[in-house]
C-alpha positions as CSV (number, residue, x, y, z in Angstrom):
1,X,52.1,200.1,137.1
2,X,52.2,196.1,137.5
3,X,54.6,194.3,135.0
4,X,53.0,192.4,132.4
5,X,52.6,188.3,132.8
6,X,55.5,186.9,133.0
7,X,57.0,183.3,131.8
8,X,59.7,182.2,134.4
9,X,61.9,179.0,133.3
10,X,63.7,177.3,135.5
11,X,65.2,174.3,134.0
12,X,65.9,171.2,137.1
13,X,65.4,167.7,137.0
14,X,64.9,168.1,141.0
15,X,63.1,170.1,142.9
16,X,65.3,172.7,144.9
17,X,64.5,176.0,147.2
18,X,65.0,177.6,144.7
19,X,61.7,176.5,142.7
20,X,59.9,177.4,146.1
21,X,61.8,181.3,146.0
22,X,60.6,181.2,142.6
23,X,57.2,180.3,142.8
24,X,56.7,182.1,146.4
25,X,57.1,185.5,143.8
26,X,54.7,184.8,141.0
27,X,52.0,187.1,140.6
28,X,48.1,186.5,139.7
29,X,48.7,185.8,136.1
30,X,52.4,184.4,135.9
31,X,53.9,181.3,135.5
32,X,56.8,179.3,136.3
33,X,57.7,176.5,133.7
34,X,60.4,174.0,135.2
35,X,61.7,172.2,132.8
36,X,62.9,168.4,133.1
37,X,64.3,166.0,130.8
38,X,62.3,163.2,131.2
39,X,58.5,162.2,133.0
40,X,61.0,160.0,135.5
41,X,63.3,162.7,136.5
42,X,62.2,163.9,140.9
43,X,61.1,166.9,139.7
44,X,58.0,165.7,138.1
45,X,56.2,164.0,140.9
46,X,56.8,167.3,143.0
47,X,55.3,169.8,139.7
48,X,51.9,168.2,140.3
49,X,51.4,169.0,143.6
50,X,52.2,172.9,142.8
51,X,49.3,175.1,141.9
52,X,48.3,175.9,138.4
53,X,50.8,178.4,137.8
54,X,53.4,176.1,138.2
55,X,53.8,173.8,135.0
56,X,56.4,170.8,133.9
57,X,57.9,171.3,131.0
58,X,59.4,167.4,129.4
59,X,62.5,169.0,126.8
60,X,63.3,165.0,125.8
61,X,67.0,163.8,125.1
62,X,68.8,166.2,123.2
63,X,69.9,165.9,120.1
64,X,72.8,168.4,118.2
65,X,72.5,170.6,121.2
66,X,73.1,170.6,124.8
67,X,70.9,169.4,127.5
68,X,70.5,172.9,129.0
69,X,70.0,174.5,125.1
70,X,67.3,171.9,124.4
71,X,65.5,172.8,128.2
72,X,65.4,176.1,127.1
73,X,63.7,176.1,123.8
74,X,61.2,174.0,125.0
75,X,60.6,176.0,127.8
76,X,60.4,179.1,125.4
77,X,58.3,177.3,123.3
78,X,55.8,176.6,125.9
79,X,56.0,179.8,127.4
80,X,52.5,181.6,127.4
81,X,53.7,185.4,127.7
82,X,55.7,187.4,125.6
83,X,57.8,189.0,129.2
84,X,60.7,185.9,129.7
85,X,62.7,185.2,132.7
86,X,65.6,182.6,132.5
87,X,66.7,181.6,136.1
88,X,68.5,178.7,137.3
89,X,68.1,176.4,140.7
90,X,71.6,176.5,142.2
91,X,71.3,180.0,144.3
92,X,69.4,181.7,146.4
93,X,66.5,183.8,144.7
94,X,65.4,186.6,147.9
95,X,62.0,187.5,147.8
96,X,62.4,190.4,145.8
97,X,64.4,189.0,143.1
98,X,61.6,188.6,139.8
99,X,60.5,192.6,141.3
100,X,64.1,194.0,141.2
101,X,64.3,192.3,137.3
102,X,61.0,193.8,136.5
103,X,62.3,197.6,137.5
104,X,65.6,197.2,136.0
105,X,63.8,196.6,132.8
106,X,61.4,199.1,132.7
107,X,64.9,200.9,133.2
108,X,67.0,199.7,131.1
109,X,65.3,197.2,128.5
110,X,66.7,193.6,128.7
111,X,68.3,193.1,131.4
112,X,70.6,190.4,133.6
113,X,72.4,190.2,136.6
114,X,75.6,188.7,137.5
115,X,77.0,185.1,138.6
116,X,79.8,185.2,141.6
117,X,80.9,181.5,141.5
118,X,82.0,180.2,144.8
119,X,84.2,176.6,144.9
120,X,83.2,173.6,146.5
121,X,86.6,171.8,146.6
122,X,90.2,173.3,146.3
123,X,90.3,173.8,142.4
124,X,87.0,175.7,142.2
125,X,88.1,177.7,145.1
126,X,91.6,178.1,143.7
127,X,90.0,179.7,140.3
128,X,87.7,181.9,142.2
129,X,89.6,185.1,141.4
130,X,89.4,184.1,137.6
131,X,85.8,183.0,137.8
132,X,84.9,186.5,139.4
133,X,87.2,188.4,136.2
134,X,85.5,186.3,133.7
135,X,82.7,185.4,134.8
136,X,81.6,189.1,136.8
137,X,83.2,191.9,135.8
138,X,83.5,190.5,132.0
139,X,79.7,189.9,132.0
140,X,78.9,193.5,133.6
141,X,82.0,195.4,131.1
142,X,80.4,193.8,128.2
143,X,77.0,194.4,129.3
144,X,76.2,190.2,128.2
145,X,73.9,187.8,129.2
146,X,74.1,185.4,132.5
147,X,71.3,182.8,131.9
148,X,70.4,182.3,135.8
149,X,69.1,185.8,136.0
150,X,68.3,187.3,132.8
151,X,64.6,189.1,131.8
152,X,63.4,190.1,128.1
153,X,60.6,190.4,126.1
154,X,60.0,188.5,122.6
155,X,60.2,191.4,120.6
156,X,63.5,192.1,121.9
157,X,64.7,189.5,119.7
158,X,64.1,187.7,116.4
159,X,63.2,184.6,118.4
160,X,62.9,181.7,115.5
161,X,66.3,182.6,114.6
162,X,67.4,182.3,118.3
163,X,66.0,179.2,118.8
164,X,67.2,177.6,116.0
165,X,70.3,178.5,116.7
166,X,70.0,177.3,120.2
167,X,68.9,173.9,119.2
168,X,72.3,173.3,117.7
169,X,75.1,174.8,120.3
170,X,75.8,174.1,123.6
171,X,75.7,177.5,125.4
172,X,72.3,179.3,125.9
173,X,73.0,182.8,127.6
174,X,76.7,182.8,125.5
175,X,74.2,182.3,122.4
176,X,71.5,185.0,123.9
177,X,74.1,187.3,124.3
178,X,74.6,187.5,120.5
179,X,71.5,187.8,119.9
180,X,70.2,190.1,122.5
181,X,70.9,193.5,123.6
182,X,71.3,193.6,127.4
183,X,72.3,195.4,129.9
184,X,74.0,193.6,132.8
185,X,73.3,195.6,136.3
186,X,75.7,195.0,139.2
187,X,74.4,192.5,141.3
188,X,75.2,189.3,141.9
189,X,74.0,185.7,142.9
190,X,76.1,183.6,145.1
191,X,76.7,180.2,142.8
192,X,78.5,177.4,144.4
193,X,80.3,175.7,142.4
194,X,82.4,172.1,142.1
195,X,82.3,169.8,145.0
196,X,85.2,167.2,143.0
197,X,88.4,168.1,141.3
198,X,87.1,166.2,138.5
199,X,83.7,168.7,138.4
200,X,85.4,171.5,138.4
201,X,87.8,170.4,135.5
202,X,85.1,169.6,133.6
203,X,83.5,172.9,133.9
204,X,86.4,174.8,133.3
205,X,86.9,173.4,130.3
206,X,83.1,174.3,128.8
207,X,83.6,177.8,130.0
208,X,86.7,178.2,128.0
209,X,85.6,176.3,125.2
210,X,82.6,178.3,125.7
211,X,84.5,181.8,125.6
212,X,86.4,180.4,122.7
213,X,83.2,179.3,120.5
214,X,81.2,182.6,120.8
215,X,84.8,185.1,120.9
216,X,87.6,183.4,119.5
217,X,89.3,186.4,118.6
218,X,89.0,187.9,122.6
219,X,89.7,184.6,123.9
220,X,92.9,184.6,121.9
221,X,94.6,187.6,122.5
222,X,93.4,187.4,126.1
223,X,95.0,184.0,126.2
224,X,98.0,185.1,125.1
225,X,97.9,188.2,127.0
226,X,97.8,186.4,130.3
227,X,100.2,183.8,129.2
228,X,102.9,186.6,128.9
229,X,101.9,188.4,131.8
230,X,102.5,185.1,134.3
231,X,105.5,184.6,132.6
232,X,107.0,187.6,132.8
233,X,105.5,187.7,136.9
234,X,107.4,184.8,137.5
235,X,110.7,187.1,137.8
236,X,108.7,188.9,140.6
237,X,106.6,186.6,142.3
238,X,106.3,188.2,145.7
239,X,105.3,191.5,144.3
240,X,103.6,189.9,141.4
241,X,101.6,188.0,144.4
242,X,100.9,191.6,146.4
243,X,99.4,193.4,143.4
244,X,97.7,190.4,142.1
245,X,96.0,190.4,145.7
246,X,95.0,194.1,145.6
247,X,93.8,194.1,142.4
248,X,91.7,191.3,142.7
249,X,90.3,192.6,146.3
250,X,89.6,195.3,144.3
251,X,87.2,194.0,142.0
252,X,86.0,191.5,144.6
253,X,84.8,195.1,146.7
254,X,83.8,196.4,143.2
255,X,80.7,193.8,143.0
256,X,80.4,193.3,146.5
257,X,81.6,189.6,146.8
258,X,83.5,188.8,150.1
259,X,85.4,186.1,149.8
260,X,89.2,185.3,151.4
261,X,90.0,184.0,147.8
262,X,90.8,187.3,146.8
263,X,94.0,186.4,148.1
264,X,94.9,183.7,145.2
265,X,94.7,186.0,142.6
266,X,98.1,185.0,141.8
267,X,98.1,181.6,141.8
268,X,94.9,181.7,140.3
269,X,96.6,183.6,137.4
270,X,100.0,180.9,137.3
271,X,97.1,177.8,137.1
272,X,95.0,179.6,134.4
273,X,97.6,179.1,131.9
274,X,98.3,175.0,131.9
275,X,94.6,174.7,132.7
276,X,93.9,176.7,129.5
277,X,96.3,174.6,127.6
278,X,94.3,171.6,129.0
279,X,90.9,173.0,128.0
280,X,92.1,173.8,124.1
281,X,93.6,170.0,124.0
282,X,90.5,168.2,125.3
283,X,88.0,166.8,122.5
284,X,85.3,166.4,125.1
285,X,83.7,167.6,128.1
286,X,81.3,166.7,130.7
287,X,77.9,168.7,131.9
288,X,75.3,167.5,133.3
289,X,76.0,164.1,132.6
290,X,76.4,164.1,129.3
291,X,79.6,163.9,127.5
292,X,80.1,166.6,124.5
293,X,82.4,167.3,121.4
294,X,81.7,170.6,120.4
295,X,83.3,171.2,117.1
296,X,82.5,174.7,116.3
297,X,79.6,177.1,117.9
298,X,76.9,175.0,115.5
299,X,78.3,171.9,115.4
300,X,77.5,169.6,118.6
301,X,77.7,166.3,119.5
302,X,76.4,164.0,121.8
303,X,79.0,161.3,122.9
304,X,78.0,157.9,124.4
C-alpha cells in the first residue's frame, strides 16, 4: 500500500543537494515546502523554477523564538497533508531515504533517525566522541526526536499546543520530543559540522543550553557525573585514555559510524568539562546568524 501524501519541510535560505535528494523522492501527490526567511534570501529565485510540488515557504523575522522554531511553524502551518516530514539541508538524503521513513512508520508510529556529527575544524573534530554519546546513542536510548530526519502524522500530537510552544523556544526537535512519542531507529546521517573554532563554540554552547532547557535535571547529574569521572581519570590517564578509546569505538561500531576520532574519546571527555563550564556562563549564543539569550525553555530573546 502507497503512503499517504506527504508534507516534507526543509527549512534553507539556499538551495543545496539536498533540496534536489529531496524533491527527486516526492511522489504524485506530495510536496516539499522549503522554507526561507525572507523573498531576498537565494533560495527563492531557485523555488520558482521547481515544479508545482515544490513550494517557498517566507517564515519572516522571528520574534520570541528562534529562526529555525519560527521556519518550522510556518512550514507546518502551510503544510497541505496531515503525514509530516521535518528534514534538514546539511546531509546527504539517498534515494530511498522519505521510503525507508514511510516503512519505519507503518512499523513503529512516529518515527526519526539519528544525527552523527562530523567536525569541520579541530574543535568539532575534537568533540566528535561526545557529539556521537549525546547526540546518537542519547537520541536512540531515549527513543527522542532528531529534526533533520523525523516523520509523524498530526494526530500524533496536539498540534496548536506544539506550535505555540514552538513559537516561543529556541529548539524544535528538543521541543517535539516532549511532545511526541517517537521511536528513534538506528540509522544515521552523516552531518558535518563547524568549519571555525568560533562555530563550533557557538554550537556547543546551544546544544548544552539546549540539553539543559528541555532536561535540567539529566543534564545535571550528568554534568556532575562526568565532572567526577575526568577527575578521578586524571590519576590514570593512560589507562583512562585506552578504555575511553574502546569504549567509544564501541559505540562508534554500535551505529555504524567510522571515524578515527574514536580515538579522542578521552580528551574529548577532559575538554567537555571547562567547555561545559563555558556554555552554563555564557548569556548568549550564536545560530544562524542571530545572536540569542535564552532565559528559560519559553523565554527567548532576540539580541541585536
Amino acid at each position: 500500500m502507497s503512503p499517504p501524501p506527504t508534507s516534507v519541510l526543509l527549512p534553507t535560505t539556499r538551495w543545496t543537494p539536498a533540496c534536489d535528494e529531496v524533491a527527486a523522492q516526492l511522489a504524485e501527490d506530495d510536496e516539499l515546502l522549503v522554507v526561507c526567511d525572507a523573498e531576498t534570501d537565494p533560495v527563492a529565485d531557485h523555488v520558482r523554477d521547481q515544479p508545482e510540488n515544490v513550494r517557498l515557504v517566507v517564515a519572516g523575522e522571528p520574534s520570541g523564538c528562534s529562526g529555525k522554531a519560527n521556519a518550522i511553524a510556518a512550514g507546518m502551518d502551510a503544510a497541505r497533508h496531515d503525514r509530516v516530514a521535518w528534514t534538514d539541508d546539511d546531509f546527504r538524503h539517498p534515494p530511498d531515504w522519505l521510503a525507508g521513513l514511510h516503512a519505519d512508520y507503518e512499523r513503529h508510529g512516529p518515527v526519526s533517525e539519528l544525527p552523527a556529527f562530523v567536525g569541520r575544524d579541530p574543535l568539532s573534530m575534537l568533540l566528535e566522541p561526545v557529539y556521537v554519546l549525546g547526540g546518537t546513542a542519547s537520541v536512540y536510548a531515549g527513543d527522542m526526536v532528531w529534526g533533520g530526519a523525523v516523520l509523524f502524522e498530526r494526530d500524533d500530537l496536539e498540534v496548536d499546543a506544539f506550535l505555540a510552544d514552538l513559537r516561543r523556544t529556541v529548539s524544535d526537535d528538543g521541543l517535539l520530543s516532549e511532545h511526541l512519542d517517537a521511536t528513534a531507529v538506528r540509522r544515521t546521517r552523516r552531518v558535518e559540522i563547524g568549519g571555525t573554532v568560533r562555530e563550533s563554540l557557538e554550537r556547543h554552547v546551544r546544544f548544552t543550553k539546549i540539553a539543559y532547557a528541555h532536561d535540567p535535571v539529566g543534564m545535571s547529574v550528568s554534568s556532575v557525573g562526568i565532572t567526577g569521572l575526568v577527575t578521578a581519570s586524571l590519576l590514570v590517564p593512560v589507562y583512562a585514555f585506552v578504555v575511553a578509546a574502546l569504549l567509544f569505538a564501541g559505540c562508534y561500531a554500535a551505529f555504524g559510524i567510522r571515524r578515527w576520532t574514536a580515538v579522542l574519546g578521552y580528551p574529548a571527555l577532559l575538554a567537555s568539562v571547562p567547555l561545559l563550564a563555558y556554555a552554563y556562563a555564557r548569556r548568549t549564543f550564536v545560530w544562524g546568524g542571530r545572536r540569542y539569550r535564552w532565559r528559560s525553555k519559553f523565554d527567548v530573546e532576540l539580541v541585536e
